[in-house]
C-alpha positions in Angstrom: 135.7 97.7 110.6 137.3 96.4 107.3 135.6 98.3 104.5 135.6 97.8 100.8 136.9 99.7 98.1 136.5 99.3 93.8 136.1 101.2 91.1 133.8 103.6 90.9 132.9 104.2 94.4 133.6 107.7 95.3 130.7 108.3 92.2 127.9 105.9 93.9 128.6 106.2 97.4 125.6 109.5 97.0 124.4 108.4 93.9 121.1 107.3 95.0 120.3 111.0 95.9 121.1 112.2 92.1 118.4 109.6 91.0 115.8 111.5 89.3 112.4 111.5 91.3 109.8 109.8 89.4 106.1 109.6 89.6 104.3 106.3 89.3 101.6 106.0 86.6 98.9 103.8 87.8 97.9 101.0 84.8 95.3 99.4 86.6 94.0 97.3 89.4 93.1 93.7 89.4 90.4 92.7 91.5 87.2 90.3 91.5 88.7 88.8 88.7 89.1 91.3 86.5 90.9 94.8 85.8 90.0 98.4 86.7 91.1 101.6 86.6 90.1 102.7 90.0 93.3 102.6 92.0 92.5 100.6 95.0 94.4 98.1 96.2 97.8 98.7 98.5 99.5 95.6 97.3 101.6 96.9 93.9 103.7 95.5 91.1 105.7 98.4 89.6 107.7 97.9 85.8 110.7 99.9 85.5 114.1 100.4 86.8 114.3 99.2 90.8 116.7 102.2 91.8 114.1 104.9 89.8 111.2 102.4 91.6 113.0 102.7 94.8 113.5 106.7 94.8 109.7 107.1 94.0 108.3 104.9 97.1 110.3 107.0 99.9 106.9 109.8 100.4 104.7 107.0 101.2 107.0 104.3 102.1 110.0 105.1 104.0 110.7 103.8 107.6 107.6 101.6 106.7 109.1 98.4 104.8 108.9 95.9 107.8 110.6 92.8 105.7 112.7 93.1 102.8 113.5 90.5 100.3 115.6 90.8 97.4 117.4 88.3 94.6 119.8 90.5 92.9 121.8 89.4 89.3 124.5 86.8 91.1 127.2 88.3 88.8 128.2 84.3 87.9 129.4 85.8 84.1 126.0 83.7 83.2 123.4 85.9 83.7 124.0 89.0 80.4 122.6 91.8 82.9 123.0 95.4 82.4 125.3 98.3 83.9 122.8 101.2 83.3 123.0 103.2 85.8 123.6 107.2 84.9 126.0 108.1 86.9 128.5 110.8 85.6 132.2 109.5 85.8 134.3 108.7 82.8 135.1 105.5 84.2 131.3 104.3 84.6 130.0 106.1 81.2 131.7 103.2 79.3 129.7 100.5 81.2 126.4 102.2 80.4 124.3 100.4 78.8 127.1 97.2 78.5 126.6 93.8 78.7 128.4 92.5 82.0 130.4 89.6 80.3 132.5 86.3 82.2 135.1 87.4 84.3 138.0 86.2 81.6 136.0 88.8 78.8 135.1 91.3 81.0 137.6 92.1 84.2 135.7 95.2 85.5 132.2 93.2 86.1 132.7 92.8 89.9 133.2 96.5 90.1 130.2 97.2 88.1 128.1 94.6 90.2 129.1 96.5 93.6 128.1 100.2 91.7 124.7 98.6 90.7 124.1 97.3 94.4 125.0 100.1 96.2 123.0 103.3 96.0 120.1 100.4 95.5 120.7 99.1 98.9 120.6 102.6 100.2 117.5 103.3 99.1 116.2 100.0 100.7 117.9 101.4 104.0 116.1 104.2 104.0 112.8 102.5 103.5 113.5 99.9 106.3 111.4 100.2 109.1 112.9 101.1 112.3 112.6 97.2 113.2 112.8 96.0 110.3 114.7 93.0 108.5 116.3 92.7 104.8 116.8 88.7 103.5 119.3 88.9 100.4 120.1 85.7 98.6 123.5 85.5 96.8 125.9 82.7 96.2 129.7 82.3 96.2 130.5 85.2 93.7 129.5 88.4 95.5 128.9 86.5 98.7 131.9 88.0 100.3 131.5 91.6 98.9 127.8 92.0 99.5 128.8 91.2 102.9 131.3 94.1 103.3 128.9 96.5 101.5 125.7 95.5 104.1 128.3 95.6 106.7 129.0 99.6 106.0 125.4 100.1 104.7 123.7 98.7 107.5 126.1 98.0 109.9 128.1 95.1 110.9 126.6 94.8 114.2 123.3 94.2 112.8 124.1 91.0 110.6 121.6 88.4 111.9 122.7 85.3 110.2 123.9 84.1 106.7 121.8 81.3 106.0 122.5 78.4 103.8 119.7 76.9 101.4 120.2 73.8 100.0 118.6 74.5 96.6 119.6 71.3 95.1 118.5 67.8 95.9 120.4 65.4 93.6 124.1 65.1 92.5 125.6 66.4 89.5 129.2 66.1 87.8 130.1 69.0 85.4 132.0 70.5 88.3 135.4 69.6 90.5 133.0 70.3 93.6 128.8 70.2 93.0 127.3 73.3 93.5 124.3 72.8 96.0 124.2 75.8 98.1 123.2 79.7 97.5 122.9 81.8 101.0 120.2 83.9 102.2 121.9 87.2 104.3 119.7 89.2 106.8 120.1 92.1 108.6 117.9 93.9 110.8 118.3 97.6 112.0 117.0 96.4 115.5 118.2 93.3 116.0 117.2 93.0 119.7 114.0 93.9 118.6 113.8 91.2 115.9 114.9 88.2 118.4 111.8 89.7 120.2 109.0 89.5 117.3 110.5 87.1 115.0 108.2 84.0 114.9 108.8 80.3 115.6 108.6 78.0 113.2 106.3 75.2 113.4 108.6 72.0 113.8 108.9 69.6 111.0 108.0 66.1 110.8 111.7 64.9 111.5 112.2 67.2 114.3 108.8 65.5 115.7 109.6 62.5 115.4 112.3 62.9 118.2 109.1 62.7 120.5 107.5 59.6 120.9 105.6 57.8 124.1 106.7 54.7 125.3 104.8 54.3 128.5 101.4 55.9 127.3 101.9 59.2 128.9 98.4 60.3 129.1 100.0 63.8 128.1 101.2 62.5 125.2 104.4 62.3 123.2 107.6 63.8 124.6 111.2 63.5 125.1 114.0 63.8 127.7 116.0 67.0 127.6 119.2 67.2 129.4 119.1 68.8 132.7 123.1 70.1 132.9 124.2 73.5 131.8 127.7 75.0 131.6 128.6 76.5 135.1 130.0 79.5 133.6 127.4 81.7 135.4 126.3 79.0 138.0 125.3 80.1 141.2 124.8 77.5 143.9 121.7 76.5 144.0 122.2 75.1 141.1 125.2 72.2 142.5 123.1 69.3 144.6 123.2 66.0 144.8 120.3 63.9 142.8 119.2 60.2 144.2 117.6 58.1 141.1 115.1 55.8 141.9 117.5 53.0 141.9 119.5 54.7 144.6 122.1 56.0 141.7 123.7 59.4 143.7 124.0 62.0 140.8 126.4 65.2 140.8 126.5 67.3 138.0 129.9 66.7 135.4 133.0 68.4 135.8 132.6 71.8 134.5 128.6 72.1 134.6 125.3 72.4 136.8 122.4 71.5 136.8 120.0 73.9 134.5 117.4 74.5 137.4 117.9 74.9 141.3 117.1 71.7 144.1 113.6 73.6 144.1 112.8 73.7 140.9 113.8 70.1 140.8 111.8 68.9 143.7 108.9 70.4 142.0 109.5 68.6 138.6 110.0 65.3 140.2 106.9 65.3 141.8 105.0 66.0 138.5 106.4 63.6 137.3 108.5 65.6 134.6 112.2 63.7 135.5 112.9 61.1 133.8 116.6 58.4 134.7 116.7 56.5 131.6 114.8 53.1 131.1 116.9 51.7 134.1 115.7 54.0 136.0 119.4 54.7 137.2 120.5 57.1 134.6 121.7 60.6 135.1 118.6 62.8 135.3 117.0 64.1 132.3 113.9 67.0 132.2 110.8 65.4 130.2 109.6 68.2 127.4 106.0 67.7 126.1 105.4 68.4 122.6 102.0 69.6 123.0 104.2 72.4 124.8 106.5 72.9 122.1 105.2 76.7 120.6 107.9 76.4 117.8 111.2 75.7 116.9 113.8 78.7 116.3 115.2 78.3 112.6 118.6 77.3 112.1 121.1 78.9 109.2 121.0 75.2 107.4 117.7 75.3 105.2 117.4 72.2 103.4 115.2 71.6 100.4 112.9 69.2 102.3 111.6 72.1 104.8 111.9 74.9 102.1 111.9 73.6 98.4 114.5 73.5 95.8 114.9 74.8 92.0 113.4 72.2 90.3 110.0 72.5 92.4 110.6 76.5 91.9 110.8 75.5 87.9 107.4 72.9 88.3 105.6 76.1 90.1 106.0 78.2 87.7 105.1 75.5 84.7 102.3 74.7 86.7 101.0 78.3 87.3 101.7 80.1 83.6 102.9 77.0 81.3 106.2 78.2 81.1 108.8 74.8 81.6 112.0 76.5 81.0 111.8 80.5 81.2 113.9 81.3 84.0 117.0 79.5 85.5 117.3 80.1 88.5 113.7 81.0 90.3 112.8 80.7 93.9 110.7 78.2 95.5 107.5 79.7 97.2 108.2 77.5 100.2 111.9 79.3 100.7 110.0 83.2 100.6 107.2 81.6 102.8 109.9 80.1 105.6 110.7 84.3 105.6 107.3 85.8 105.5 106.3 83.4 108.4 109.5 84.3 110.2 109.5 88.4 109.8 106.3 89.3 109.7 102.7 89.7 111.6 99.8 90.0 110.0 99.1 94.0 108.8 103.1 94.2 107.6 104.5 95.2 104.3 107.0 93.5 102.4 109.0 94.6 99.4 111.0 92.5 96.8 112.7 95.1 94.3 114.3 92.3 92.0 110.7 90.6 91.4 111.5 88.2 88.6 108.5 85.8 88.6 106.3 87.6 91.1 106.8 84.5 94.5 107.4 86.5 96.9 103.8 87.9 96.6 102.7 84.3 95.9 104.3 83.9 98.7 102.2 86.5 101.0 99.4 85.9 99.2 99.5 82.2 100.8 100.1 83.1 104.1 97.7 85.6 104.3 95.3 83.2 103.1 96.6 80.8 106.1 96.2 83.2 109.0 93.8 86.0 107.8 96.3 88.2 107.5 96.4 91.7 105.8 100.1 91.7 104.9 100.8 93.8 101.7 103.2 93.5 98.8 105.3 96.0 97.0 107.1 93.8 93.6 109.4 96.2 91.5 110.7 94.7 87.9 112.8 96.1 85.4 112.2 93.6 82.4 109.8 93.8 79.8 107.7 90.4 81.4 106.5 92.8 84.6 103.1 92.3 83.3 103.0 89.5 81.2 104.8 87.1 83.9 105.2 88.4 86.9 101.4 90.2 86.9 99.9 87.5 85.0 101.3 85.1 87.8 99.8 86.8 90.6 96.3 86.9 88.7 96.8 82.9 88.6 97.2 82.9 92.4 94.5 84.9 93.2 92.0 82.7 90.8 93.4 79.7 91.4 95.5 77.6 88.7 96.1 73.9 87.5 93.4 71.4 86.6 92.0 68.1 88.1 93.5 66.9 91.4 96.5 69.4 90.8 93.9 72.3 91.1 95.4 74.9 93.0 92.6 76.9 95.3 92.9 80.5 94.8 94.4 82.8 97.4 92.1 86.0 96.8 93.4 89.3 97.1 94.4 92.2 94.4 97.0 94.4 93.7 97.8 97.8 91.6 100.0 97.9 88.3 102.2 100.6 87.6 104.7 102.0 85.0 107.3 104.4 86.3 106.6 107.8 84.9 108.0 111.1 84.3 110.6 112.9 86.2 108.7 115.1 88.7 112.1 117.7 87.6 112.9 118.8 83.8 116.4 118.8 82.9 116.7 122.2 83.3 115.6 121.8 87.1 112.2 123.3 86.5 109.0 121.6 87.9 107.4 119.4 85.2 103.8 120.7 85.3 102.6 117.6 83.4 102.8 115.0 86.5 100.1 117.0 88.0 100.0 119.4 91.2 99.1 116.2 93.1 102.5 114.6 92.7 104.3 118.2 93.1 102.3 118.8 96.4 103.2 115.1 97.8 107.0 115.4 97.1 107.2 118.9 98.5 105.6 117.8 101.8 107.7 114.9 101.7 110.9 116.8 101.8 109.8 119.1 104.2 108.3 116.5 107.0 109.5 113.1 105.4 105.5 112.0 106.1 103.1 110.7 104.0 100.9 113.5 102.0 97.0 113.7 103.2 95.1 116.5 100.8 93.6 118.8 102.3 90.8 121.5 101.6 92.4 124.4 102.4 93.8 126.0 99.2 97.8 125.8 99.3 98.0 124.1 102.6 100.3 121.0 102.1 99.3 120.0 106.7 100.5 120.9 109.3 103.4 119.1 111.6 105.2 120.2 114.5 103.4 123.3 115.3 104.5 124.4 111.4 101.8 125.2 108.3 102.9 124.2 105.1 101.5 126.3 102.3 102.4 125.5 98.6 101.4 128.5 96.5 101.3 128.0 93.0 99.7 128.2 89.5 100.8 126.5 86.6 99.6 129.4 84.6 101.0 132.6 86.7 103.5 133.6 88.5 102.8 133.5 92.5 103.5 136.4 95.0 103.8 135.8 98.8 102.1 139.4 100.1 99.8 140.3 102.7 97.3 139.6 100.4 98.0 136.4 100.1 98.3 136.3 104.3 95.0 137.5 104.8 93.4 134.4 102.7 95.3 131.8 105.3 92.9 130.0 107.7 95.3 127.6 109.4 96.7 129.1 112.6 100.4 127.9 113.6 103.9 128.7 115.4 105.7 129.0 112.3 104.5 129.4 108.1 106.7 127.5 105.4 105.2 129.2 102.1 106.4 128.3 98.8 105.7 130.8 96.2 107.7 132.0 92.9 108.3 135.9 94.8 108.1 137.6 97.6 107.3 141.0 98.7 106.6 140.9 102.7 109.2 143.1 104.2 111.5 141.3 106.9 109.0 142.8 109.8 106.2 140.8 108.7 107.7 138.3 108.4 110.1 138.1 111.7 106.4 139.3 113.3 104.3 136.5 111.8 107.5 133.5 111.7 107.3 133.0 108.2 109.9 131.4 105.8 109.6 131.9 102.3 110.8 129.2 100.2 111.4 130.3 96.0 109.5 127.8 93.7 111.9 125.6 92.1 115.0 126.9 93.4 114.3 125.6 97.1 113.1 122.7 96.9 115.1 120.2 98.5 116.1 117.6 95.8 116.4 113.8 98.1 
């Protein structure tokens, strides 16, 4: 498999496991129409940076993320975003904190683009369900690098499809060739699996209109679907001759079959389901109802007309906050709905970690409006409008928006704001006491079982899993000692003990009797 190579990737290729771990500091909840501090709702919208964001959802989060949308920086030389990334490498540290500039200013920016996306993608590998699918949009630029880099993240042979959105309805002239096209890249880790649960799409009024009835078939309309196939794989019932009702003797083409045996035939004539043309004469042709048509399978040409463009993304986003000209380049909700319908079933969760304006959670908001559903949302944004835009947006969309006739009905629903917080680790690698022994007690169970973390009421337990207690013994204020003391207090019985504690004094019988590890508080906890 052809891989990619740049500057700077020996340092990133692991980086995302050097990311500080960082707890999230719940700001409130909207709800009912109004804000609360009660932390209630699953659906979030966290401010800060997406690869810290990322890092900080794996306790609760990974293996869960069923869809996966993302609309990283394009890298057109446009755009003024930032290499910030700490990594350690005298050839990165001068791109800290730098401006990427146009290609002719700033040579490197393609290198820098491909270290920004790739411990990022890792981390949204990670929390990928097992089935699940990741939709990237991208245009010309990166196009051909993000491929290579999905290809070795992911693997080639789960590519899906690069799809093609026509984003842009009406001609324009400042370029040799318009630009009307940006692609949407998907992957799945189970791509077998997703052919199997990926919904249909309702067909559109053009692909309807390719049914019609012209002899008032009670059944209503339909159309004729041809009924040869290549013989590749032909067996031989499938090679018969076919007498039209005007006495025409039918054989199938050089090179094909028919698509169903004599049988199958026999039994479709007779319901009337075979249809020879208006001359009655014609080669033979199956008749497809559309009342029978459960959906159409997308194809990798979106057009504007089924999915939107970026002027309707632009009148959205007027219409919703007031803002005409904010943001170049936004997504229409009808292009994030076409994927949302397509992914995802109703009790999924979807996570967009470049959130810009907040539509793919309009997005799911909508559908779950449509069908009931109890998808939720994870947004992630870096800039400073996280709360002032992209919050502000979803509170529109809940309430409803617009005025008169253009009055919007509101979706309902809620969601959780958040500020990424302090590192869970002090420089010095000691535990940082002021997240709270909540947060320590979560990520230490976390790295031991890779689980979500349930409290529980014995004191120090972290749960049980495969026949193993987890105890976390600790004190903020003094320093711990794993003893037979300390034994004697334990309730839950299991196969094996993983204790934490700052010392230990059991001698190596006890402990070989009893099947205890002791793990030294900070030195052993694993850093992911």
């Amino acid at each position: 498999m052809p891989t990619l190579n740049w500057i700077g990737k020996e340092k990133v290729i692991n980086h995302h496991q050097d990311v500080p771990y960082r707890i999230l500091e719940h700001q409130y909840t909207y709800e009912n129409g109004g804000e609360t501090k009660d932390d209630t709702s699953e659906n979030k919208i966290i401010h800060g940076d997406n690869l810290e964001a990322l890092k900080s959802l794996l306790p609760e989060y990974e293996g869960k993320i069923k869809c996966i949308y993302i609309d990283p920086p394009y890298n057109t030389g446009e755009e003024g975003w930032v290499y910030n990334d700490n990594v350690t490498s005298p050839k990165l540290e001068k791109w800290i904190g730098s401006i990427v500039g146009k290609e002719s200013e700033d040579l490197s920016r393609h290198d820098k683009w491909l270290c920004m996306m790739y411990p990022r993608l890792k981390l949204l590998n990670k929390l990928l369900h097992e089935d699940g699918v990741i939709f990237i949009s991208i245009d010309d630029n990166e196009y051909a690098n993000l491929k290579l880099v999905c290809d070795e993240i992911f693997g080639n042979n789960k590519h899906i499809a690069t799809n093609v959105w026509q984003k842009r309805y009406s001609r324009e002239n400042r370029q040799a060739i318009g630009d009307v096209h940006e692609y949407v890249i998907v992957y799945s880790k189970n791509p077998k699996e997703f052919k199997k649960y990926r919904k249909l799409l309702p067909p559109t009024k053009a692909q309807e209109k390719v049914y019609r009835n012209p002899n008032n078939d009670p059944k209503g309309r339909w159309r004729p679907i041809p009924m040869t196939a290549q013989a590749g794989h032909a067996t031989s019932s499938q090679f018969y001759e076919v007498q039209s009702p005007g006495g025409k003797i039918h054989t199938p083409p050089e090179g094909r079959c028919w698509a169903i045996s004599r049988d199958t035939y026999d039994d479709l004539l007779e319901k009337g389901r075979i249809y020879f043309g208006k001359n009655n004469n014609s080669q033979p042709n199956m008749i497809r109802y559309l009342s029978e048509v459960d959906g159409v399978a997308p194809w990798t040409w979106w057009n504007y007309e089924e999915v939107g463009h970026t002027d309707e993304a632009k009148k959205e986003i007027h219409s919703i906050l007031g803002k005409k000209d904010a943001f170049d380049t936004p997504k229409p909700v009808r292009l994030i709905e076409r994927i949302i319908r397509m992914a995802t079933s109703s009790n999924d969760i979807i996570l967009d970690s470049y959130a810009g304006t907040g539509t793919t959670a309009h997005a799911v908001f909508n559908i779950n409006k449509e069908d009931n559903g109890e998808r939720k949302v994870i947004l992630i944004e870096m800039e400073e409008y996280a709360n002032v835009v992209t919050a502000q947006r979803l509170k529109q969309v809940i309430n409803g928006y617009g005025e008169g006739n253009k009055k919007v009905e509101g979706t309902g629903g809620d969601f959780s704001y958040y500020e990424l917080g302090k590192s869970l680790f002090t420089q010095s690698g000691l535990l940082n006491e002021e997240v709270g022994i909540d947060k320590i007690e979560e990520y230490v169970w976390y790295s031991e079982t890779k689980s979500p973390f349930i409290k529980q009421t014995e004191p120090f337990l972290l749960g049980e899993k495969n026949s193993s207690a987890y105890y976390f013994y600790y004190d903020k204020d003094a320093m711990t000692t794993l003893d037979e003391s300390f034994l004697r207090k334990l309730k839950t019985k299991a196969q094996q003990y993983i204790i934490y504690a700052d010392n230990c004094l059991l001698s190596k019988e006890i402990m070989d009797k009893y099947n205890i590890v002791f793990k030294k508080i900070p030195r052993d906890i694993t850093r992911f």
